[in-house]
C-alpha positions in Angstrom: 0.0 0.0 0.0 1.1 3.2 -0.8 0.9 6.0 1.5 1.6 9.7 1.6 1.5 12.4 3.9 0.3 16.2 3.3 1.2 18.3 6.6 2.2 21.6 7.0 3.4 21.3 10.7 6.4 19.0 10.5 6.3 17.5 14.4 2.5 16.6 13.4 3.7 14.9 9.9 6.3 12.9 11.9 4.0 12.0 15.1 1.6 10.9 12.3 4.8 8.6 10.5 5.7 7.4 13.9 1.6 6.2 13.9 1.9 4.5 10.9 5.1 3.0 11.1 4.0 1.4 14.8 0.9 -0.2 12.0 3.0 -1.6 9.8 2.9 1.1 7.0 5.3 3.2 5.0 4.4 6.9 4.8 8.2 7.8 2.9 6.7 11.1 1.1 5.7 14.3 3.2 4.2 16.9 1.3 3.9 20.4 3.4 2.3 23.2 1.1 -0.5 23.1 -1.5 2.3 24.2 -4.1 4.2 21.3 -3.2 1.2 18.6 -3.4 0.3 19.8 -7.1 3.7 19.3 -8.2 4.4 16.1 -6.8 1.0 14.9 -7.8 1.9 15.9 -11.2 5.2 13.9 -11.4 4.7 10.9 -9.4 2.1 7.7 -9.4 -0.8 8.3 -7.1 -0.9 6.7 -4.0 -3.6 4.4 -2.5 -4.2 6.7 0.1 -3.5 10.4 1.6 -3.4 11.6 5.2 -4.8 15.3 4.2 -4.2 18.4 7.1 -6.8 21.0 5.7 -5.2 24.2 6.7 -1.9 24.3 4.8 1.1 26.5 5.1 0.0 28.5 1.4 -3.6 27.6 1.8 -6.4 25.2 2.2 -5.5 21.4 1.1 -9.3 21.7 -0.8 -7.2 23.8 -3.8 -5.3 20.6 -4.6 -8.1 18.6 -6.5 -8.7 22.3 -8.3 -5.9 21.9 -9.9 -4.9 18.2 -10.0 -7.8 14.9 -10.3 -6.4 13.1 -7.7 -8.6 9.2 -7.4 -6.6 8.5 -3.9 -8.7 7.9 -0.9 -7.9 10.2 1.6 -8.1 10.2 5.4 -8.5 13.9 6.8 -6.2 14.7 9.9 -7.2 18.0 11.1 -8.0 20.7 14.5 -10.7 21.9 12.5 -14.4 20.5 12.5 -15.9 23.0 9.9 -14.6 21.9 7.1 -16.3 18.2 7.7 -18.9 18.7 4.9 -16.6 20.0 2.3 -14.2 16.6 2.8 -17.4 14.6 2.2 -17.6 15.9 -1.5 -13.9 14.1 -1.7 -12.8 10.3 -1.6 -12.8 10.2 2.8 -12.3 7.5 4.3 -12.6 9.3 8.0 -12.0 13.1 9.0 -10.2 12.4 12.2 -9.8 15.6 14.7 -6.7 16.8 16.0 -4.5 15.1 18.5 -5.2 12.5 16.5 -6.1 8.8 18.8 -4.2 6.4 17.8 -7.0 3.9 18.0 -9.5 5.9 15.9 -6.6 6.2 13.5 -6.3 2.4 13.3 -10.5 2.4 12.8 -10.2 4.7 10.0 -7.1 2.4 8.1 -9.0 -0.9 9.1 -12.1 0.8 7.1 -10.1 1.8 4.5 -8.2 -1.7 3.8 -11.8 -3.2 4.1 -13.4 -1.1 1.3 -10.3 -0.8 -0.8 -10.1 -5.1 -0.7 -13.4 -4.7 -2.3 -13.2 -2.1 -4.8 -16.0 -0.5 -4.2 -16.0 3.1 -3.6 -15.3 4.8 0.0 -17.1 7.2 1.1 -18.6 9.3 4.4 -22.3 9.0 4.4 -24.3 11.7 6.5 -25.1 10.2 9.7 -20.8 9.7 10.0 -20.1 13.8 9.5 -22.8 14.5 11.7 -21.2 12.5 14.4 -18.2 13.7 14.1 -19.3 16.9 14.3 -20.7 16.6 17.3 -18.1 14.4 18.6 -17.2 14.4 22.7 -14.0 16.0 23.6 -11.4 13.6 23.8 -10.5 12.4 27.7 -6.5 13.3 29.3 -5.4 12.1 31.5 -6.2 13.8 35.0 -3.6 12.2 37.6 -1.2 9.8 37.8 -0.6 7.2 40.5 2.9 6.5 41.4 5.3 4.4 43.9 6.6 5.7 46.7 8.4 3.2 48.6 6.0 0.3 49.5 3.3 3.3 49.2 0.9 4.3 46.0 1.0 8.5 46.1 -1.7 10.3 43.3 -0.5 12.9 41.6 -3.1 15.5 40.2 -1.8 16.9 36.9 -2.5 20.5 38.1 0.2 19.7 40.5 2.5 18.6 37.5 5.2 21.4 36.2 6.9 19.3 33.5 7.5 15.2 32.4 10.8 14.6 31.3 13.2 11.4 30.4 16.5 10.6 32.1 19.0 7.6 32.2 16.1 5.5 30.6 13.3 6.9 32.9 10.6 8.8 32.7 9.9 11.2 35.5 7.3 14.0 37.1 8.3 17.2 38.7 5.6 18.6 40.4 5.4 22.1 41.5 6.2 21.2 45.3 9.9 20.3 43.7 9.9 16.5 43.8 10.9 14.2 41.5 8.4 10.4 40.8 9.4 7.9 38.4 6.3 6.8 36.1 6.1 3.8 33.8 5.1 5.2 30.6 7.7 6.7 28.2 7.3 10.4 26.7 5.7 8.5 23.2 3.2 7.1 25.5 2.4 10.0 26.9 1.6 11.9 23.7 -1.6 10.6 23.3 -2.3 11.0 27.3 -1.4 14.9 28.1 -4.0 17.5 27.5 -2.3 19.4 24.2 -3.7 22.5 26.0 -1.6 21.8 29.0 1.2 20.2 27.9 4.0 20.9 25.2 6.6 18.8 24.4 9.8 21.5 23.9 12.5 18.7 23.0 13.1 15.3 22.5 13.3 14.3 26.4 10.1 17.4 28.1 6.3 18.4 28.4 6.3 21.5 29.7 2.8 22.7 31.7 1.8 26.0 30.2 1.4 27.5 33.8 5.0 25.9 34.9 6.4 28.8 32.8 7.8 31.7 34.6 10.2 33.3 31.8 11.4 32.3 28.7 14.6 34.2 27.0 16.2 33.7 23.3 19.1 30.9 23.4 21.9 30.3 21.0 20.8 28.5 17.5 17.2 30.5 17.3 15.8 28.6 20.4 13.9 29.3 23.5 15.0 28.8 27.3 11.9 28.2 29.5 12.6 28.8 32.9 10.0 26.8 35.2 8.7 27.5 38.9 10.2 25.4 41.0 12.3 22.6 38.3 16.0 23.7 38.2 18.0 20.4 37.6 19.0 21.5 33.7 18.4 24.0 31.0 14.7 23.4 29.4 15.4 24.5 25.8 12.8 24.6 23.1 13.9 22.6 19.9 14.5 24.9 17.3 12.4 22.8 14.7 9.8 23.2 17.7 10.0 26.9 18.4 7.3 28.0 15.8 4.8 25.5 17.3 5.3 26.6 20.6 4.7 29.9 19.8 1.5 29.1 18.5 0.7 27.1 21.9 1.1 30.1 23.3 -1.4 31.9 22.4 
């Protein structure tokens, strides 16, 4: 199966790869712009299928099929609900919401491989976009129970400053200044933390969004967050990551 991936944000198009490689599938080609897409559709065999973002970095993903007749079936991978009825009109398979489940992203390949094994055509039908559209907010997680000693301690994630990953481990800071070890790795957690809440700045921290009591430019166009109470080592934004984080901000 042939799979590509049209994403403007490029931590989202590799969280989405990561995804699909833990699935078994291949997603080698990332598009990021409409100009981009058109080109490359132009050039290259079509793929079976398409993990579409809507809101591009030159404009909505929607121009594409103006300009190019593209017969992929496409999965939708977006923050934005409005544009639900407009996908219909296309080849969907699913219009899944942003932070994308990994379990509803596994419903939405299953029901692609069963449609496409029969040849018929896939498509949204009415009831589907009106369910997603009124869709319950996804759950995060809202505590986390950790070993202390021979004792079980919960920890409320309002009392959480940042998650981060040392010597193999994975570990909270809360904003009382101690340290627990957790069993879940920071992949793990991706899917658990409240987006709202929680950014990951690096390869190895979350931060909270109200753990942050200054941030100041650092060498290579990156951020330094200082944090409340955590002072064990620098917390430096990613470059690739400062953009994003911007935009968390606000």
């Amino acid at each position: 199966m042939k799979v590509i991936i049209i994403e403007d944000e490029k931590p989202s198009a590799r969280r989405l790869q990561r995804m699909l490689d833990k699935m078994g599938i291949q997603a080698e080609t990332m598009l990021h712009s409409v100009e981009e897409s058109v080109a490359w559709f132009q050039k290259n065999e079509h793929p079976d299928l398409i993990f579409l973002d809507i809101q591009l970095s030159d404009g909505l993903s929607f121009e594409i099929f103006d300009l190019v007749e593209v017969k992929s079936s496409i999965i939708f991978t977006t923050a934005y609900d409005e544009y639900a009825l407009q996908a219909f009109k296309l080849n969907s398979v699913d219009y899944l919401l942003k932070p994308i489940d990994p379990e509803e992203m596994e419903l939405a390949v299953n029901k692609f491989n069963a449609n496409h094994h029969k040849q018929q055509p896939i498509t949204l039908n009415f009831d589907e976009i009106k369910s997603l559209l009124v869709s319950p907010q996804k759950e995060y997680k809202k505590r986390f129970s950790v070993k202390v000693g021979q004792h079980l301690k919960l920890i409320a994630i309002n009392e959480i400053e940042c998650v981060y990953s040392e010597n193999k481990g994975t570990y909270l800071h809360t904003v009382a200044g101690r340290n627990y070890l957790i069993d879940l790795t920071l992949e793990q957690l991706e899917s658990e933390l409240d987006p709202d809440l929680f950014f990951r700045v690096n390869r190895t921290f979350y931060v909270n969004i109200k753990a942050i009591k200054d941030m100041v430019s650092y060498t290579n166009s990156r951020l330094q967050i200082k944090l409340h109470s955590y002072k064990d080592q620098d917390v430096i934004v990613a470059r690739e990551r400062v953009k994003d984080f911007k935009n968390w901000l606000e």
